[in-house]
C-alpha positions as CSV (number, residue, x, y, z in Angstrom):
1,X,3.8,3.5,4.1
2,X,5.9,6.3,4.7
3,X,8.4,7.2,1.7
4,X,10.3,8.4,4.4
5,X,11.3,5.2,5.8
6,X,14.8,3.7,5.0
7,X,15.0,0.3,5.5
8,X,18.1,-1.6,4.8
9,X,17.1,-5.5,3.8
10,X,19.3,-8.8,3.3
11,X,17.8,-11.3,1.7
12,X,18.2,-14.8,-0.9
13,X,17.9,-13.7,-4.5
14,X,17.4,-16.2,-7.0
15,X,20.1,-16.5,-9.9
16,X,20.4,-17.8,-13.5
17,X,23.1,-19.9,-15.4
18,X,22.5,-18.8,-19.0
19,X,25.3,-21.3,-20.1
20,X,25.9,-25.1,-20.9
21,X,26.2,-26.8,-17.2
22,X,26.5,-30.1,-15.7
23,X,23.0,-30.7,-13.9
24,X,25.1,-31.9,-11.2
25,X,26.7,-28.8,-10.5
26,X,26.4,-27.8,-7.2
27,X,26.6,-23.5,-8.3
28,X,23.0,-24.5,-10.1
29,X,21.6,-25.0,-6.7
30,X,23.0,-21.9,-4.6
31,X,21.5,-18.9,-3.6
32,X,22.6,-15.3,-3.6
33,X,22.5,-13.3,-0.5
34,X,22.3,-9.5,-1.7
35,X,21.7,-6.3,0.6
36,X,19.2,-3.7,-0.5
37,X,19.2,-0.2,1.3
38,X,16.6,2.4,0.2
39,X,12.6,3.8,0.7
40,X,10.2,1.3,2.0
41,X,7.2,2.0,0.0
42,X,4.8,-0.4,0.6
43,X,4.5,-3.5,2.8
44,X,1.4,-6.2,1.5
45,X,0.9,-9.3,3.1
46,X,3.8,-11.3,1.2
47,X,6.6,-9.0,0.5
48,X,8.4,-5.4,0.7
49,X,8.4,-2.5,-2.5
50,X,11.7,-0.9,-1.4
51,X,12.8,1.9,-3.9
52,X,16.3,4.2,-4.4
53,X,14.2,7.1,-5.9
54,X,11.4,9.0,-4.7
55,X,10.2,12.2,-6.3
56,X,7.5,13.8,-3.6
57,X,6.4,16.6,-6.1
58,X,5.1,14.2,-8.7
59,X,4.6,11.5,-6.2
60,X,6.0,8.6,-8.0
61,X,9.6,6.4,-7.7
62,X,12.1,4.6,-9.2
63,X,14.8,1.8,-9.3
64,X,12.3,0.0,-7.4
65,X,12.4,-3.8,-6.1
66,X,9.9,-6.1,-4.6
67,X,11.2,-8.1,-1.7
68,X,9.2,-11.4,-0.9
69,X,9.2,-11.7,2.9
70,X,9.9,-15.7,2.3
71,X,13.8,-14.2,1.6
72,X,14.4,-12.4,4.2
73,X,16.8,-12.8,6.1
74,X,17.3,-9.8,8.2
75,X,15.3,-6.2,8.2
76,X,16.4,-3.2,9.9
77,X,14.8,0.6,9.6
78,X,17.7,3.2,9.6
């Protein structure tokens, strides 16, 4: 890929309820919807490695995140 690409990505995140709950509570079963904007790194066949930092000299990044493609819910390249 191109670390030149910006991508900007919503998608479902998962979440965690690190607290005593009613297993009938509907929060337990909701999703998040969170937008990521940054690098697209690398695509593979199941998700996307989107990044905030990318250092060209040393050729290595940072504050990176792997997207599954299952979660998407909208993609755009800016």
């Amino acid at each position: 890929m191109d670390k030149e690409t910006l991508v900007r990505i919503e998608w479902e995140d998962a979440h965690s309820v690190d607290e005593w709950s009613d297993p009938m509570d509907n929060n337990l079963f909701r999703t998040d919807t969170v937008t990521t904007v940054g690098q697209l790194i690398r695509e593979t066949s199941e998700a996307f490695i989107v990044s905030l930092n990318v250092d060209k000299h040393e050729d290595r990044v940072s504050c990176s995140i792997v997207i599954p493609k299952t979660h998407i819910k909208h993609m755009e390249y800016i």
